[in-house]
N, C-alpha and C positions, 0 to 999 in steps of 0.2 A: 504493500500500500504506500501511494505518495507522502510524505511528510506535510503535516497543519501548517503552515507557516501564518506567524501574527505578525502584523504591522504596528508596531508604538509597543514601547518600551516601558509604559509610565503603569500607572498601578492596575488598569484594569488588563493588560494588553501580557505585564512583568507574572498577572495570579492567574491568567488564561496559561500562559507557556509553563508555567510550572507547575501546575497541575496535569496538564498533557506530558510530561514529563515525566513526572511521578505514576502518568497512568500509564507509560511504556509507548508513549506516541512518538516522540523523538521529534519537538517540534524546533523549527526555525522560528527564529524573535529578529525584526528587523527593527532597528530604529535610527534615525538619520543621525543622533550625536551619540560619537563616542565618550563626551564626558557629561554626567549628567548633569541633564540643569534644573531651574528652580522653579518653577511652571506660576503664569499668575493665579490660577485656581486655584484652590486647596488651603493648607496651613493649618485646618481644623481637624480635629478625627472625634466624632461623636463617639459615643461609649460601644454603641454596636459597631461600629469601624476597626475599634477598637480591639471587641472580643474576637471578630474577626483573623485579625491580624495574628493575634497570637495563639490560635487555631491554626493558620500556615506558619507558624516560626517566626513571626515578627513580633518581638515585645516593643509598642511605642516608648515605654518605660528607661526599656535598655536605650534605646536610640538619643535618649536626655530628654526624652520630650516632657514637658511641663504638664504638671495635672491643670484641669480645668473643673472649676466645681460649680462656679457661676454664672449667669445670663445677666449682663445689665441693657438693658434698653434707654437710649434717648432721643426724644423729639426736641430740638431748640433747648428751652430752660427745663423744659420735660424729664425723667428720669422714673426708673423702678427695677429693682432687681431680683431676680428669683434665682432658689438652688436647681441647678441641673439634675434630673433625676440620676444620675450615677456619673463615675468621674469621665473625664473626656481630658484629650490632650491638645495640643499647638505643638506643632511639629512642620517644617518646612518641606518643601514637594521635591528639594536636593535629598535630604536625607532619605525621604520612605519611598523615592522613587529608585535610587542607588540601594536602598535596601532589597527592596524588593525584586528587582533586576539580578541585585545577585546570587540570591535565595533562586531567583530561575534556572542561571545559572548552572550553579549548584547540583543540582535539580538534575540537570542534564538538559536544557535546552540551549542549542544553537546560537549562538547572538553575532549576528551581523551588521555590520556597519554601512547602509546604503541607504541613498535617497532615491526614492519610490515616484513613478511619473505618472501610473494611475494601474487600473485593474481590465484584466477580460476576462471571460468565463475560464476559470480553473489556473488562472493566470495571475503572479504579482511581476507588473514591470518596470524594474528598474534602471538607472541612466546607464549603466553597464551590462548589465546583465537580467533575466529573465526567470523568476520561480514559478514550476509547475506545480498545483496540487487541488486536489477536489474539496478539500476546506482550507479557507483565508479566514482567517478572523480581524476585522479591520477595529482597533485600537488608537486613532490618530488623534485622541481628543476632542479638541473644540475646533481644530484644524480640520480641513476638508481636504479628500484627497479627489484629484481632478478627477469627473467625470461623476462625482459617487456626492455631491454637495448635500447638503439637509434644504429642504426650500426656506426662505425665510420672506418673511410680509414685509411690506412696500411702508410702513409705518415711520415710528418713531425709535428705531433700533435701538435694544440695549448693547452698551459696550460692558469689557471689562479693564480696572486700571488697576497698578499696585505699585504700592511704595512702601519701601523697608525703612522704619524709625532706627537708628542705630540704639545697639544697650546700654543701658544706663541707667544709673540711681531711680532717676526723676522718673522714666517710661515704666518702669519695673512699679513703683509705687503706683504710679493709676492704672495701671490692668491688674498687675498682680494673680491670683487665679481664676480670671473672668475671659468669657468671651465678652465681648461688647457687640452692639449695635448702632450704630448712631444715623437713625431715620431722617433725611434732606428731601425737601422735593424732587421729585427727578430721580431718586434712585436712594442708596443705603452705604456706608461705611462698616465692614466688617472689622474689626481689631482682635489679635491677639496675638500673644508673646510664641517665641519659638524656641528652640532649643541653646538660642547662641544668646539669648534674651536679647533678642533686637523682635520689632513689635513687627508684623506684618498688617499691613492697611490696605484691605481690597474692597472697592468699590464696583458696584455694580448701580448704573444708572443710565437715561435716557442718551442719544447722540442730539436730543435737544441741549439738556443743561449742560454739555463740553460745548456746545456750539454758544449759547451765552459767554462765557467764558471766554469769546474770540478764539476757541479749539486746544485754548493750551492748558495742558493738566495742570500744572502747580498753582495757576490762576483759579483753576476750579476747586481744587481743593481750597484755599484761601476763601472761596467763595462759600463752599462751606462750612467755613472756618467762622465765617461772620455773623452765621447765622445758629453755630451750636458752641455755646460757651464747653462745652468738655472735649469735643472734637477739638479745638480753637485752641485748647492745653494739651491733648494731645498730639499736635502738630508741630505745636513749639518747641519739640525736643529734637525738631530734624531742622532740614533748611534748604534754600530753592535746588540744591545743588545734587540733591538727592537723585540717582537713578529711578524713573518712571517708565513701568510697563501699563503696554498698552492691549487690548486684542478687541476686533471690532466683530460689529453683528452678531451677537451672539443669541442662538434661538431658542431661548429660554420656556422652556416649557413643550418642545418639540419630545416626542416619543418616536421611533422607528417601529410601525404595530406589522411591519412583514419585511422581508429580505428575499433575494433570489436564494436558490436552492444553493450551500454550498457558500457561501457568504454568512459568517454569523459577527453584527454590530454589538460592538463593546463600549461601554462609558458613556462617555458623553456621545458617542454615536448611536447609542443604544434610548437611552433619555438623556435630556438637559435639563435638570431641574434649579430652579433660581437659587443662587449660592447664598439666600436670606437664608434658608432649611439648614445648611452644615450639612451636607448631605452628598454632595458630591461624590465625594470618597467609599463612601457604601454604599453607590449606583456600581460603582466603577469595579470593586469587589466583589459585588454580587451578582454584576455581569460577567465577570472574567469565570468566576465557580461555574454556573448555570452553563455557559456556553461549552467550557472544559469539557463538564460531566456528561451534558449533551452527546457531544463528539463521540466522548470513550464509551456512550452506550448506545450508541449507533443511531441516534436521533437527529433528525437533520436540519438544518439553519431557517428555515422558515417555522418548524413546529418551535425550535428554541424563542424565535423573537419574539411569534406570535404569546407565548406563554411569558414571557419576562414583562411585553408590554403589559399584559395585562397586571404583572405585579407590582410595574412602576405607577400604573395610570396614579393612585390615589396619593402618595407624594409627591407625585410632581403636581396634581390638579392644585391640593393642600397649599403647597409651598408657594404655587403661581398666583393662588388669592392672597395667600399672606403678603407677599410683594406688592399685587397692585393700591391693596389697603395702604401698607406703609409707603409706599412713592407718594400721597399726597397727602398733605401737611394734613386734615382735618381727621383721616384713617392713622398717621401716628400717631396724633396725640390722644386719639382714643383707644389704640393701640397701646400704649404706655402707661395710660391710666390705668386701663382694664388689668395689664398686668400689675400694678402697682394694689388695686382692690382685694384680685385674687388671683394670690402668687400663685398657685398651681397650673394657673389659664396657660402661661410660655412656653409647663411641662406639657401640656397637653397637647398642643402646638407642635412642641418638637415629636412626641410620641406619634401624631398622626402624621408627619411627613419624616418617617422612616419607612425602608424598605426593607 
């Protein structure tokens, strides 16, 4: 039989090959960088991510990552915090994508080092050379690979932006073991601390509010900085000069509910569920398991999608209201309150937009 070969290297793409691996498949892992990088997604690992991970041999624990025990929410001068129902960590997408990669490894899968120019039936082609095989599992994140795009609407597109606070006394005191949230019109600020305790700051918001902004991120961020006294302290422990990532159209809320026979979609090509959830990451695991087990029990890529989509519909539906509520200032702060009344409401929240 052909060998599975996976395209992407990063978490869902790193627990597809190494479980193909470990089930005697003898797959190929392709990913275009040989050194790993730091992805703007991620940063977060919810508790089930969590248990996950050390279910394949990955302790977030071991890796330095920071426990997380709390949820603080803020609208403007708005504010309330709740306990996470179980610990979660901050952990950067170098370290558990490098982890997890190696663990493939390991493992016994293939890793190669090639940039990939698009796909044809039974086929992965690359700029030099060409892999046969009757299952591809495509892995490529929030990145599209030519010919294979997610559709995305003519609207108001959300992007994604990140900026790393460097560590320090001062950053260390306002997150400490909290995720944060800091709700802005137009989109949301993610915060949390990582393993080198430098803060991770991911935004997700409209391609209207960077375009007020005259397009430039650090003006945007500034902007709202002006408008959320804790975001506006949290900010001031970095400075313009700060490296910003950027990644555009992102289609938040998009599911793959079928695949051609023989192609099975992973991660974010699998669903894209809004990075408000912390959930990313156990999409991205639970589609790499699901597709593996698939494969090695001889089930084939459209019965896998059709069956995953149906297990994602209800967190990503979850997660895609809870965003558009918080994108506008009247849905934060009633959002904030409501957590602030009854602290249990945020756990319930995160419990229904898990996978």
């Amino acid at each position: 039989m052909s060998r599975p070969v996976v395209l992407g290297a990063g978490p869902a793409g790193s627990v597809a090959a190494l479980l193909l691996a470990r089930g005697g498949a003898d797959p190929i892992l392709i990913d275009r960088d040989a050194e790993v990088g730091d992805a703007i997604c991620g940063g977060f690992l919810s508790w089930r991510t969590a248990q996950a991970l050390r279910a394949l041999g990955c302790d977030p624990a071991r890796l330095g990552a920071p426990a997380v025990c709390r949820l603080r929410l803020f609208a403007g001068e708005s504010s309330a915090e709740a306990a996470l129902p179980e610990t979660a960590y901050g952990l950067s997408r170098r370290a558990l994508d490098g982890a997890l990669r190696q663990l493939a490894v390991e493992s016994g899968a293939q890793l190669e080092i090639a940039r990939v120019r698009g796909l044809e039936d039974g086929a992965v082609i690359g700029e030099d050379r060409r892999w046969e095989s009757p299952a591809i599992f495509l892995a490529t994140g929030k990145h599209d690979l030519r010919g294979e795009a997610r559709p995305r609407s003519d609207g108001d597109l959300a992007l994604g932006l990140r900026v790393r606070l460097p560590a320090g006394a001062g950053i260390g005191r306002l997150i400490g073991d909290a995720i944060e949230l800091h709700l802005f019109p137009g989109g949301y600020a993610g915060i949390v601390l990582q393993e080198d305790g430098s803060a991770n700051v991911c935004l997700a918001l409209r391609k209207s509010a960077l375009a007020e902004e005259g397009g430039k991120p650090w003006d945007l961020l500034q902007g709202v900085a002006r408008g959320n006294p804790a975001f506006a302290q949290r900010l001031a422990c970095g400075d313009s000069d700060l490296p910003i990532d950027t990644i555009g159209a992102v289609p938040y809320g998009w599911i793959a509910r079928d695949t051609r026979e023989g192609l099975y979609r992973l991660g974010d090509q699998a669903a894209v569920i809004p990075s408000l959830a912390g959930e990313g990451m156990a999409i991205a695991l639970a589609s790499g398991r699901a597709a593996a087990r698939a494969f090695l029990q001889g089930e084939g890529a459209r019965a896998y999608q059709r069956r995953f989509a149906r297990q994602a519909v209800r967190p990503v539906k979850v997660a895609e209201r809870l965003w558009h509520v918080a994108e506008a200032p009247l849905g934060a702060r009633a959002m904030t309150a409501a957590s602030r009344l009854v602290p249990g409401l945020a756990g319930l929240a995160m419990r229904l937009s898990r996978i």
